[in-house]
N, C-alpha and C positions, 0 to 999 in steps of 0.2 A: 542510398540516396547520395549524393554529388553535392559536392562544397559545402561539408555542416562540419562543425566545429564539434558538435556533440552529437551524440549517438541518440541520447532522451534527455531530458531536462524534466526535472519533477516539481509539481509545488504540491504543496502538503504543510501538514504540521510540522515543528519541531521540534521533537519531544525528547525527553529524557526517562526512560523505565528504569522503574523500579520493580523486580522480581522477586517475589516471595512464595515459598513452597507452604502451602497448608489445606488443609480439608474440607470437607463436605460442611462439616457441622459449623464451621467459622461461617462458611460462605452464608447458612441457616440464619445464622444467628445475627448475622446483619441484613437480613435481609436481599442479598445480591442473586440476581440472575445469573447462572452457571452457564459460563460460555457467552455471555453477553457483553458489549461495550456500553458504559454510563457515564454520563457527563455529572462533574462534582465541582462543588465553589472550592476557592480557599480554606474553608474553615472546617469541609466535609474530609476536605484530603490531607489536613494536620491533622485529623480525631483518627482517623483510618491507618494516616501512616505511623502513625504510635501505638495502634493496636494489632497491626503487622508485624511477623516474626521477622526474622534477619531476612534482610535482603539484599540485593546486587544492583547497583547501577550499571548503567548503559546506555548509548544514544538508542534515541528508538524515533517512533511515527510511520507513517505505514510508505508512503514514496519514500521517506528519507532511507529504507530499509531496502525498497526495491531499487536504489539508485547505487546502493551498496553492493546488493548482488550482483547489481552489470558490471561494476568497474569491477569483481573478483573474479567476472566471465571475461575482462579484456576488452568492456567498452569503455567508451570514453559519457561520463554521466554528469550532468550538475543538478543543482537542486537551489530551488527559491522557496524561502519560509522566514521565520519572524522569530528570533529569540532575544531575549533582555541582556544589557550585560551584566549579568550576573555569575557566580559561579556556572551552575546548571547549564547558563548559557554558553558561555565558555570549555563546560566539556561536551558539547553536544557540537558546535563548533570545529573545538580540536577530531573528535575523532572523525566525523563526515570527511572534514579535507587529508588525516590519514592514510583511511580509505582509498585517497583516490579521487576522491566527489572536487568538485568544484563548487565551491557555496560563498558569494559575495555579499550577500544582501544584509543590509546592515542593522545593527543591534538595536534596538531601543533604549533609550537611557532614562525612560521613565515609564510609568504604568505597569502593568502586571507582569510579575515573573515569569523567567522561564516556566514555558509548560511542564508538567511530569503526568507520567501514568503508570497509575500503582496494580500492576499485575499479580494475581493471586492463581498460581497455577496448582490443580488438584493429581492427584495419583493418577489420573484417569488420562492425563496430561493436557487438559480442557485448561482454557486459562479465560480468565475472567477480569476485567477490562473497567477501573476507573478512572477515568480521563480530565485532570484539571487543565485546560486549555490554555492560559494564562496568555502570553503575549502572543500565543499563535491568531490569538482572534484580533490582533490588531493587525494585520496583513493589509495591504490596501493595492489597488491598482498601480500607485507610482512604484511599488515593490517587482512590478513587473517589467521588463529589459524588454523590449519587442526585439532587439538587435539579438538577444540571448534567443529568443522565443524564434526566431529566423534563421538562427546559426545550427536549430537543433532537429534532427531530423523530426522525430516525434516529444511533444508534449505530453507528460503524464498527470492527469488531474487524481489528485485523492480524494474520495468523496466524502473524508472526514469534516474534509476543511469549507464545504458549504452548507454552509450555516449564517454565517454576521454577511449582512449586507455586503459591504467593504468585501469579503473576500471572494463572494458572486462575482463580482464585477472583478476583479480580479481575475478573476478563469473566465470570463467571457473576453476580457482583453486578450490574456493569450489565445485564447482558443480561433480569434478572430486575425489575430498576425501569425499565429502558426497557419492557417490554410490560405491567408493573403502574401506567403512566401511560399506557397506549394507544399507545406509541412503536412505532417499527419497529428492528428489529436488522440489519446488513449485516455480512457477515464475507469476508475476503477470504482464500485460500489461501496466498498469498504465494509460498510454492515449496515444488514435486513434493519437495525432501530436508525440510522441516515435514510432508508429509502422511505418506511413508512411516515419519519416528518415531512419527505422533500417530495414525496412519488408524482406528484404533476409536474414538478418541475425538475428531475431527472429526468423523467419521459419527456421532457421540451428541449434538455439538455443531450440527452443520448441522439434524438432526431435531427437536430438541426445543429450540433458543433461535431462528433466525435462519429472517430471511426474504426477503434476498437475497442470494445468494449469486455471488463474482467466482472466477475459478478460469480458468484458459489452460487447452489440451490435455491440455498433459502432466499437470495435477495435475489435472482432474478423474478421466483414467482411472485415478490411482493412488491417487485415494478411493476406485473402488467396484472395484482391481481388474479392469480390464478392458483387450482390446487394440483395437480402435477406438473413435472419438469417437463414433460411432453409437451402440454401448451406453452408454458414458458417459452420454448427451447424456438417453435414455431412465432410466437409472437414478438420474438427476437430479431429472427430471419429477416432479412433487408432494409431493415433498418440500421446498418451499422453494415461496415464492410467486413469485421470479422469478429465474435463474442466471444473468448474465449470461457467457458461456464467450468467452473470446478463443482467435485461431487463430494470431496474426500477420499477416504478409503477405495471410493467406487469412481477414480480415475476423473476425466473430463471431456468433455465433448465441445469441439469447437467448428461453430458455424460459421456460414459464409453462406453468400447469394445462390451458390452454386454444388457448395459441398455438407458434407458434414463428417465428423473425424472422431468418431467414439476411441477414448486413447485410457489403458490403463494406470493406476498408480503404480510411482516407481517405488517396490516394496524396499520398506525398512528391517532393521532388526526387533527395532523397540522404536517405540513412538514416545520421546519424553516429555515433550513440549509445543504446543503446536501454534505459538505463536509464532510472527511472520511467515506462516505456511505458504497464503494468499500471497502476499508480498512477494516471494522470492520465486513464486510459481511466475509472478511476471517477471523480476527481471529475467529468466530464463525465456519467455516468449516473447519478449522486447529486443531481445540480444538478436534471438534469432532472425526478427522480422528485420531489423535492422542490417541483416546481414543478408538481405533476401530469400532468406530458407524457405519450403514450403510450411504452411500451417500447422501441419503434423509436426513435422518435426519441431516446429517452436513450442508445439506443447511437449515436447517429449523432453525437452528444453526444459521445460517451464517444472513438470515432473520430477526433475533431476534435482532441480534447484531446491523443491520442496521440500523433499524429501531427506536433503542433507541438514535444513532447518531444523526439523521435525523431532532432525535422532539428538539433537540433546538442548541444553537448555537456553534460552535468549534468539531473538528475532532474528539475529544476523549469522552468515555461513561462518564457520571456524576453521572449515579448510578452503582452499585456492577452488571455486568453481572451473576455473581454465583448469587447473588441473586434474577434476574430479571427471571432465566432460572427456577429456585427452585418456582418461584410464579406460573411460567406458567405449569410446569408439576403437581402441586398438586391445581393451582387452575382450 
């Protein structure tokens, strides 16, 4: 696309993770859903994070991670979200612009702290997802730039972040100056516990703002309802200009009006971690479409990105995706 400033622009949370390696029987013993994302107060996530082994900080949220892998593929990325000025806030902040990101919008000087999400990942490298929200849910439409939302080819919506009224309206503003500039809208599911609160109104959302759309397994069937990925994958079909659906291990298939692209996973050595799998699977399929690629290949894209996530610990790539992508086409 012709005269954008950015390549994507993301809104989403903006979170800070917290990583801790521990077991089966911890996850038991508190009762946590393995593999799951869960919303926690204040008081849930001081009791939790003190009964947490060592762990690692890091910026995290699920756009703010895909906006990450563009700029290490060589796009140009910003990102709108809400943090306090607080510590937390401040490194969550510092590393997005790092990176690369472009992130202007400004701190809050009161109400709820920065966000954190206390990730508990098991042997199995399944990771498990407590999410205290804290100043991401104060997000409000004036957070949103139309002149940003104009300048950027595609808008990425995190489907974490629809939830508080306030931040609805918020992605309906851009969503609505992104295609009254000619732009494109991308929204991603985030996770099957977002679809089954919101499922009428993702499916109002997918139909009438957004035009590609990222969604695994489990949450596309539990948009439309259904018990195989077969119906899914059909009741998907033209409703959205192109879905890109992950499987896992069992690769992803990416639909369109006209096609459909059954695409292998890009094998690992070891899978350690497999948080921001989904996340870097897009910016790899974001980068591409941005750059006109076919479909295919933006998942083969997307694949790549994955898969370099996956091989070791934390949401974000730890080597140059330009560089990883440059090894694979001329080696």
């Amino acid at each position: 696309m012709t005269d954008t400033r950015f390549d994507v622009l993301g809104i989403g949370n903006a979170i800070v993770d917290v990583l801790s390696r521990t077991d089966d029987a911890f996850l038991e013993a508190h009762g946590l859903d393995k593999g799951a994302m869960r919303l926690i107060d204040a008081e849930q996530a001081e009791r939790l994070y003190g009964q947490m082994g060592p762990g690692m900080e890091m910026s995290g949220g699920s756009a703010a991670n895909t906006l990450h892998g563009i700029a290490s593929l060589g796009g140009r990325a910003a990102f709108i979200g809400k943090v306090r000025n607080d510590t937390l806030g401040n490194i969550f902040r510092h590393d997005i612009k790092a990176a690369g990101v472009s992130f202007e919008t400004a701190a809050a000087s009161d109400g709820p702290p920065t966000a954190r999400c206390l990730i508990l990942v098991t042997p199995d490298a399944q990771r498990t997802m407590n999410t205290f929200l804290g100043a991401c849910v104060e997000l409000t439409p004036d957070d949103v730039d139309t002149d940003l939302v104009a300048a950027s080819a595609y808008t990425y919506l995190e489907g974490y972040l629809w939830d508080p009224p306030q931040a609805k309206a918020a992605f309906l503003k851009a969503a609505n100056a992104a295609h009254a500039a000619g732009r494109k809208v991308a929204l991603s599911l985030s996770d099957a516990f977002c679809v089954e609160r919101h499922r009428r109104e993702f499916r109002a959302l997918v139909e009438k703002h957004v035009d590609v759309l990222f969604a695994n397994e489990v949450e596309i069937k539990a948009l439309f309802e259904v018990a195989s990925f077969d119906d899914a994958m059909q009741a998907i079909r033209g409703k959205v200009e192109v879905a890109a659906l992950t499987r896992s291990e069992k690769g992803a298939v990416i639909v369109t009006a006209n096609e459909v692209h059954v695409l292998d996973a890009e094998p690992v050595e070891a899978v350690v971690d497999t948080t921001g799998a989904g996340d870097l699977y897009a910016s790899g399929f974001l980068y591409g479409l941005t750059r006109g690629m076919p479909v295919a290949v933006c998942g083969s894209l997307g694949a790549l990105a994955a898969a370099e996530v996956i091989s070791h610990f934390g949401a974000r790539p730890e080597r140059s995706l330009a560089e990883l992508v440059a090894d694979k086409v001329h080696g």
